[in-house]
C-alpha positions in Angstrom: 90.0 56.3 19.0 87.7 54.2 17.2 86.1 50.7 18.6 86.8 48.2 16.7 83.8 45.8 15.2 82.0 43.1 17.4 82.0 39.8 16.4 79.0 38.3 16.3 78.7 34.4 16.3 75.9 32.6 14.1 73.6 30.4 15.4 74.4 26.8 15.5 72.1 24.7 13.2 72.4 21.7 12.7 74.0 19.7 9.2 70.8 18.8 7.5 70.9 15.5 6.4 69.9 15.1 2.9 67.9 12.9 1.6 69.4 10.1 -1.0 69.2 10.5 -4.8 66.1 8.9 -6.7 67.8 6.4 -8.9 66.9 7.4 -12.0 66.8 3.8 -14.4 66.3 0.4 -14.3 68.0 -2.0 -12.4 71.2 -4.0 -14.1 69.0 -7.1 -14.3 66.2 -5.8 -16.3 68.0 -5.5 -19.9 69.2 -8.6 -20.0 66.1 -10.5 -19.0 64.0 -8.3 -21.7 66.1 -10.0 -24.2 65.9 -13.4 -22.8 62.5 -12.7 -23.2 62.8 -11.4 -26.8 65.0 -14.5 -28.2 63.2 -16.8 -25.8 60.0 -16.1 -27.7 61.5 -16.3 -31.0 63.6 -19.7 -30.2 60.4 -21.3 -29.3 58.7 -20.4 -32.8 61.8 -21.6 -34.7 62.1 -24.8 -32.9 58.5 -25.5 -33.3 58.5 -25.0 -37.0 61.9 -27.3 -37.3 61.3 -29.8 -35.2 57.6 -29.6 -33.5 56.1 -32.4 -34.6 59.3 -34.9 -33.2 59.1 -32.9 -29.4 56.6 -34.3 -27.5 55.6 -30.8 -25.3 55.3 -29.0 -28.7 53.5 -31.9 -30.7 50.3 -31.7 -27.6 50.5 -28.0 -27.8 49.7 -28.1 -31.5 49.3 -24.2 -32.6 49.3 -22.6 -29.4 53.2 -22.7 -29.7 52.7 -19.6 -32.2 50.6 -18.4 -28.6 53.4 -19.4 -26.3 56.1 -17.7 -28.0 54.7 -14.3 -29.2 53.5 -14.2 -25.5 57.0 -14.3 -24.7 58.0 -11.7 -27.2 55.1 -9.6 -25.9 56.4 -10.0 -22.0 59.6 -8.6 -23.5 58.0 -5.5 -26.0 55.8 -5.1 -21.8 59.2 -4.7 -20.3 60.4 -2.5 -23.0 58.1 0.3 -21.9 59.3 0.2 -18.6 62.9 0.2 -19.1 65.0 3.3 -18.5 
C-alpha cells in the first residue's frame, strides 16, 4: 500500500512591516496660499494706482509699490514650481 505524502510546515517569518507611502503632492495649504500670493500682488498694484497718493504707507513708498507687488506675484509664480 502506498504512504501517503508528508506534510511539511514552512518556516515562520515574520509579517514584514512595510514602510508608508511617499505622499506624492503638495500639501492642502499650498494652492491656496499661491494664489493669495498671486491676487495679493496684484491688489497692491491696483490700489496703488487708484488711490496711492491718498494712503499714507503707499504715498512714502513712492515706486517701489510696483517692487512690492510683482515681488508678491513672483513669491507666487516661486511656489508655482513647486506645486504638485
Amino acid at each position: 500500500m502506498p504512504e501517503s505524502r508528508v506534510r511539511r510546515k514552512k518556516n515562520f517569518t515574520p509579517p514584514s512591516t512595510a514602510p508608508e507611502p511617499v505622499k506624492y503632492g503638495s500639501s492642502a495649504w499650498w494652492a491656496p496660499v499661491m494664489i493669495g500670493f498671486f491676487v495679493l500682488g496684484l491688489l497692491w498694484i491696483v490700489v496703488y494706482y487708484i488711490a496711492g497718493a491718498d494712503l499714507p504707507v503707499m504715498k512714502t513708498l513712492g515706486w517701489w509699490n510696483v517692487i512690492v507687488g510683482f515681488g508678491l506675484i513672483g513669491v507666487g509664480f516661486g511656489m508655482s514650481t513647486r506645486w504638485r
